[in-house]
N, C-alpha and C positions, 0 to 999 in steps of 0.2 A: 454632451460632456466634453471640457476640453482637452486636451491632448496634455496637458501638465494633469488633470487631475485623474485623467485614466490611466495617469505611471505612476500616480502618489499610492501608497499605502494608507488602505482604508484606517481609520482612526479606530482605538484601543478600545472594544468594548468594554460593559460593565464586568467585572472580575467574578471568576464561580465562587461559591462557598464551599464546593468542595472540590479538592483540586482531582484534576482528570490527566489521563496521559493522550496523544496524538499518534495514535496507533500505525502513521504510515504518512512520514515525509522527506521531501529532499533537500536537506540542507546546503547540497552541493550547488545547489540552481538556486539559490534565493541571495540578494541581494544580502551585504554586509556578514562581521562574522558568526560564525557558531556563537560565541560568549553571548555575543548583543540579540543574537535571537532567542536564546535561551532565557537571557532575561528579561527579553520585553515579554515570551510566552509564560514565565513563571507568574508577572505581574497581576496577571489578570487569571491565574490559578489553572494552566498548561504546567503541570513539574516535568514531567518525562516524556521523551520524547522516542520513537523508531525511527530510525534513519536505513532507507533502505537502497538496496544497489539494485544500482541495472545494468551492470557491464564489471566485466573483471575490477580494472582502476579504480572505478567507483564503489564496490564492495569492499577494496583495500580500502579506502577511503572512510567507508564507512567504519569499518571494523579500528582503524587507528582511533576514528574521533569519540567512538563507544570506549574505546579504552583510557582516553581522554577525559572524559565528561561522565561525572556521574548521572548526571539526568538522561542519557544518552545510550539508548539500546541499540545493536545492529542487527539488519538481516544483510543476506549476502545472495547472489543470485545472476544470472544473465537473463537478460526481460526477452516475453517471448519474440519481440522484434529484435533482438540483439543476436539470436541464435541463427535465424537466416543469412543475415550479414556476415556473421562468421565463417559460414558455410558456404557460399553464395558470392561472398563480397560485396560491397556497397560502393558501386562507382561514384554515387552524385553525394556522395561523403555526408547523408543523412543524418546520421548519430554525432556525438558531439566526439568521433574516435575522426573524424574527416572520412575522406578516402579510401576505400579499401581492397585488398585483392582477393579474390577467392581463397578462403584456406581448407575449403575441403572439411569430411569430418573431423580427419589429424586435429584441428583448429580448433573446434568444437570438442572433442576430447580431451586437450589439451585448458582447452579455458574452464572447462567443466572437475579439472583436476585442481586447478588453482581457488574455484569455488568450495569443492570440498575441502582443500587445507584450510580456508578462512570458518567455516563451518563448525571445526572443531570448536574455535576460539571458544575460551568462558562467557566474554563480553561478547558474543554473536548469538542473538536468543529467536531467529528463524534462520530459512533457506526462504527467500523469495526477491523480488516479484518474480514469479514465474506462471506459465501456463498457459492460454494460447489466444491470440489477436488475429480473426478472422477480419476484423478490419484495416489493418496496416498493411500481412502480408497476404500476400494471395494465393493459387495453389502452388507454386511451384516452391515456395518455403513453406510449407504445412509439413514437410515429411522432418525437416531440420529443427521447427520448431515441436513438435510432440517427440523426436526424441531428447530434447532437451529437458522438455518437460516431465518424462518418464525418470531422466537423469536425477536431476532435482528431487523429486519424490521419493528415490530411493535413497538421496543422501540427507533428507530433513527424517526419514527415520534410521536409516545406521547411526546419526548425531542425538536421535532424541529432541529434534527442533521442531518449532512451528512449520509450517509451510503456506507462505504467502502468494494468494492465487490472484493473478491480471488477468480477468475473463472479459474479454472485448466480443461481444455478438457471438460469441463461441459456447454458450452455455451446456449445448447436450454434450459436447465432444469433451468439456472439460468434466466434467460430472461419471462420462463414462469412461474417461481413462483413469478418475481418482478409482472407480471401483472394479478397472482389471488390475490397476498396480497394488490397487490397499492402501489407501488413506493413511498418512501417519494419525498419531493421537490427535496432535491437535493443526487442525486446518483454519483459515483465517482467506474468509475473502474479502481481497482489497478492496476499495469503493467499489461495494456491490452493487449490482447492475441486471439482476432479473427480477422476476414477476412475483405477486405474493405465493404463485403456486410453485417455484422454485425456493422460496423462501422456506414453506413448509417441508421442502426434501433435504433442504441445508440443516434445517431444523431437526427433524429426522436422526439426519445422519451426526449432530453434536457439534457441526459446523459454526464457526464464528461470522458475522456476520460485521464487516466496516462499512458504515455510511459517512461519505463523503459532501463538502458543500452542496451537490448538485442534486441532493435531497428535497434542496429550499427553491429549486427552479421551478417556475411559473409551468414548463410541460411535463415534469417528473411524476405528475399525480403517481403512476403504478409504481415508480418506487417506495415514495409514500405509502402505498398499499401495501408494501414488502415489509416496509418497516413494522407498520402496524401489527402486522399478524410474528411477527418474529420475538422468539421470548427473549425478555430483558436479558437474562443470564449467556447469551448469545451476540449482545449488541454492543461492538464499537462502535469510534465515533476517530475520525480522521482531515487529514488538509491534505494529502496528497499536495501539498504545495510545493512548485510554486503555484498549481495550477488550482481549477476547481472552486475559486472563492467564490463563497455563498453570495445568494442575493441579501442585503442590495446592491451590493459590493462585484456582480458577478465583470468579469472582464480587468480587472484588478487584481495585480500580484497578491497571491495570497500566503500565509506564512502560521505559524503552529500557537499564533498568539490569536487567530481568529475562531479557533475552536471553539470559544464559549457560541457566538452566533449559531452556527450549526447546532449547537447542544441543546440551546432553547428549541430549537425551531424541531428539533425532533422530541423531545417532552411534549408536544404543544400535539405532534401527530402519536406518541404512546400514551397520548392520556395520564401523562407522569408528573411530580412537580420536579423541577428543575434538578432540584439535590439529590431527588430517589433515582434518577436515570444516573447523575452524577458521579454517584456512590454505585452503581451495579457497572457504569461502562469502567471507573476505576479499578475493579473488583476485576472484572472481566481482560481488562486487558493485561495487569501483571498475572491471571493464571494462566493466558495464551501464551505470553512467551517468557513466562518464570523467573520473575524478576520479584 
């Protein structure tokens, strides 16, 4: 593949018949503006979208262009690698803040005040990404990130919000701190990432369940397995873009107008037709975050 066509945007697939929302994207990282992504994703039957924060900035961010944009929900959140940096500081200027100096919890308390003032918002319909990334940080930011994460959980239920979970190789630590803190009503995991026998405890527990491009990956079979076994009334569908585009597309910017690709390719693993998954991930994602 050449080097022009691995920066081009894969081309518009066929349009759904029933239109679906994008349960968990970045609008702030994708090429060109909100307006023109919204309407290339409308064309092919994307109407709504969640735009989610990972850093104070970018939760304002989000929350102004929710208030902006009708098709446009927010969650609001500092991502579980945001909260070490805070804590810690980030010399080699990692995240897209640059450079950073240690702030201590002050810091972390402080940013986690600014998340709950965005939280209240009308137009802010979770608290996430949050939760914990055993593969970014390592132990010496495990104590900063779980209490951020504890943070979080307590303010997605004082607001009455979803709560939007990034569970990176962390699955039992994150499972067992939703059930010392108590789960809010409704939990929402981002591009889910465990086994079908974790699938059955999400399930269990009334868990929402987002699959992301990385469904339709050539070594994802046990997600695929996850899928399988997880009941439609439980099942988003997501871009996480810019990242995560589906095959055939995979290594290509991807963006909230490729969501039909993903949608077939997970119908094809529920044994569903196209419109029935259609119609229940529709369904399923304005009752997660009540819209």
């Amino acid at each position: 593949m050449s080097k022009s066509t691995k920066d081009a945007p894969p081309p518009l697939p066929e349009p759904l018949r029933v239109p679906v929302a994008d349960s968990h994207t970045h609008l702030d990282m994708q090429e060109g503006t909100v307006t023109e992504a919204l309407a290339k994703a409308a064309s092919v039957g994307v109407t709504t979208v969640v735009q989610v924060g990972c850093d104070v900035n970018g939760s304002r961010w989000a929350a102004e262009t929710a208030a902006a944009h009708e098709a446009v929900h927010a969650t609001v959140a500092l991502h579980p690698n945001e909260a070490p940096r805070i804590v810690l500081g980030d010399p080699d200027g990692w995240s897209r803040q640059g450079a950073r100096e240690a702030g201590g919890d002050a810091a972390l308390d402080a940013a986690l005040a600014e998340i709950d003032a965005l939280a209240a918002l009308p137009h802010v319909r979770g608290v996430g990404e949050t939760g914990l990334d055993h593969f970014r940080t390592g132990p010496d930011g495990m104590a900063a990130q779980q209490r951020s994460f504890r943070a979080h959980i307590e303010i997605a239920k004082r607001h009455g919000k979803a709560l939007v979970i990034h569970d990176r190789e962390a699955h039992d630590d994150v499972l067992r701190i939703l059930r010392e803190e108590g789960a809010p009503e409704t939990v929402v995991f981002h591009c889910y990432s465990g086994d079908a026998e974790m699938a059955k405890v999400c399930a269990e527990a009334g868990y929402f369940m987002s699959f992301a491009g990385n469904v339709t990956f050539k070594n994802a079979q046990p997600l695929r397995d996850a899928l399988a076994v997880a009941p439609p009334e439980l099942v988003l569908v997501e871009t996480d873009a810019p990242f995560l585009t589906p095959a055939p597309y995979r290594g290509r910017p991807n963006a909230p107008y490729l969501i039909p690709v993903t949608l077939r390719a997970m119908a094809e693993v529920k044994g569903m037709t196209e419109d029935a998954l259609a119609s229940a991930v529709a369904a399923n994602t304005a009752r997660a975050f009540g819209y």
